[in-house]
Each structure stands twice: as C-alpha cells, then as structure tokens.
N, C-alpha and C positions, 0 to 999 in steps of 0.2 A: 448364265446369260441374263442380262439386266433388260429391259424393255423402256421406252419410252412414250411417251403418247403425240399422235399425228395427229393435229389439227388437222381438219379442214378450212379451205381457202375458200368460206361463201362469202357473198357480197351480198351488200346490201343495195338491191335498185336503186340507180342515180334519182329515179323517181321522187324519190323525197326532199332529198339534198337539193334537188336542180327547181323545183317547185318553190322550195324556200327560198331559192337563192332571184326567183322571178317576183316572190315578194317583197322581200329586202329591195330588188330597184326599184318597185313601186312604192314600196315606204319610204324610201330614201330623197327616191325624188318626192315626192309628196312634204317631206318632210324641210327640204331646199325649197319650195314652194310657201310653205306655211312661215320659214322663217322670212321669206322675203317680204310676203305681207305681213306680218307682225311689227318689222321696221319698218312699214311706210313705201313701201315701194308697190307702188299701181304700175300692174303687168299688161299694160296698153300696148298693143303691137300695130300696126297698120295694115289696114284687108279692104283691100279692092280700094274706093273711094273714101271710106271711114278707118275708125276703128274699132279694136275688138279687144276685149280684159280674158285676159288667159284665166282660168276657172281650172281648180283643183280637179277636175272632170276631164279637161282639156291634156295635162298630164297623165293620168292615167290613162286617159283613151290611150295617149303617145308612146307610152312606157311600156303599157301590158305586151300588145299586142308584138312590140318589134323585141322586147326581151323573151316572148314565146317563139317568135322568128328566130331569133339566135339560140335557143334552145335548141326546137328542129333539126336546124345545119348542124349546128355539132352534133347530136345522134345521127346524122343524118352519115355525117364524113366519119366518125366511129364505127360506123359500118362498114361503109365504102374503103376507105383507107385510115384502118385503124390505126402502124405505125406515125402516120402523118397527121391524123386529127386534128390533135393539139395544135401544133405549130401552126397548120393554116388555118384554125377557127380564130386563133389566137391575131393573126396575120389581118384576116377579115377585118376583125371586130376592130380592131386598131386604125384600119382604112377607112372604115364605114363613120367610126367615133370622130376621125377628121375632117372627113367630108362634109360630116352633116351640121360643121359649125362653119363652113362655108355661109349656108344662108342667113346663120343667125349673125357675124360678125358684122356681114353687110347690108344688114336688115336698119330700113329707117324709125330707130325708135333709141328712146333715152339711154342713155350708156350705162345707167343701173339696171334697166331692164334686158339687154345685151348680154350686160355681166351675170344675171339670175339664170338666163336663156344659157349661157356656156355651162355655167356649174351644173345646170339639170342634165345638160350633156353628160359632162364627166362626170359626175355621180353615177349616173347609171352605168357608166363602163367601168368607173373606178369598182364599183360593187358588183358588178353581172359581171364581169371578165372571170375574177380568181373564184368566185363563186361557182357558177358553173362548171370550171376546169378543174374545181376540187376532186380528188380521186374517192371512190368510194371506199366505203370503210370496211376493213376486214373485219369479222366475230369470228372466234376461233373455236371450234367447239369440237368438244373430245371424238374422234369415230370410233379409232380403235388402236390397241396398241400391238408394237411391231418389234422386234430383236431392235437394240439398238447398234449401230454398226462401230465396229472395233479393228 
C-alpha cells in the first residue's frame, strides 16, 4: 500500500495582500501626481470664488480613505454573499469609477489638469480593483499521510 502526503489547504489572511494592494493605489496615484508636476502641469481646480492647487496631501486624503471603503464592502459582501462577492464588488467599483469622473470631466479648469484628474481616477481602479480581488495564496504544508487511493 503506497501513501501519499495531504496538504493542508491554509490561507494566508487577505489582510496583507489587501493592505498592500491599499498601498499600491496610494502610490500610484501619488505617483500620477508627481509625474504631472514634474512636466509642468499646475493642479489648479476652482473652489467656491477662487482657486485651489491640488497638494500631494489632497490625493491621499482622497485615495486612502475610499480604497479602505472599498476594502470594507468587499469583506464585507465575502461574508454576506460569498458566492457573489466578486461579481458585485466588482460591479460597484466599476459604477463608482464612472460616476466619480462625472464631476471631474465637467469641472471648469485646464483640460491638462481634467486629463491628470481622470488618470488619478483610473489608476486607482485600474490597481485597487484586481488587487484586492486577488485570491489568497495557498501554502501547502505536510499534515499527514494517508493510503493512497487505487
């Protein structure tokens, strides 16, 4: 009778993954930011009566906080409706991602800073979407061995 050895199927907590992957949007965009001032582009938006210069501060405020939101809701619906999670976190974030370039498209300010205001959009969904929806990684570690079946 021959044996073989039975992994176990642990996981490793989304915790790490999903933490990195709330980083990566805030480096990212931060990063979309940084190259936009480098070429020359003053991030001047219009607020109330005046204006106002978007500050690498201004981004992350923006970024941390709603990539820990969409964190959340997906633990949140991996609870609730585990088969479905994905598809409607997925669903969301897609809706939310276009909605929220509603204000910036029709926002009165230079059409390079419009264009900077989009990509900071979609960088953070383009990298927070498959990031956080990554599945967690299996280690497979010896428990015990068992007849193998014949």
């Amino acid at each position: 009778m021959s044996t073989e050895t039975v992994r176990s199927a642990r996981f490793q907590a989304p915790y790490a993954s999903r933490s990195l992957a709330v980083a990566a949007a805030v480096i990212a965009a931060s990063a979309v930011w940084s190259i936009a001032r480098w070429v020359g582009i003053d991030m001047v938006v219009p607020e109330g009566d005046g204006t106002e210069t978007i500050a690498l501060w201004h981004v992350v405020r923006a970024v941390l906080p709603v990539s820990l939101i969409g964190w959340v809701v997906l633990a949140a619906l991996e609870r609730w409706v585990p088969r479905r999670a994905r598809v409607i976190w997925t669903s969301g974030a897609i809706a939310v991602t276009l909605l929220s370039l509603v204000p910036v498209l029709s926002l009165d300010a230079d059409a390079d800073v419009r264009a900077v205001l989009t990509a900071l959009h979609l960088t953070v969904a383009v990298v927070l979407v498959p990031l956080l929806l990554r599945r967690p990684v299996r280690s497979g570690v010896p428990t015990r061995r068992r007849p193998a079946n014949r």
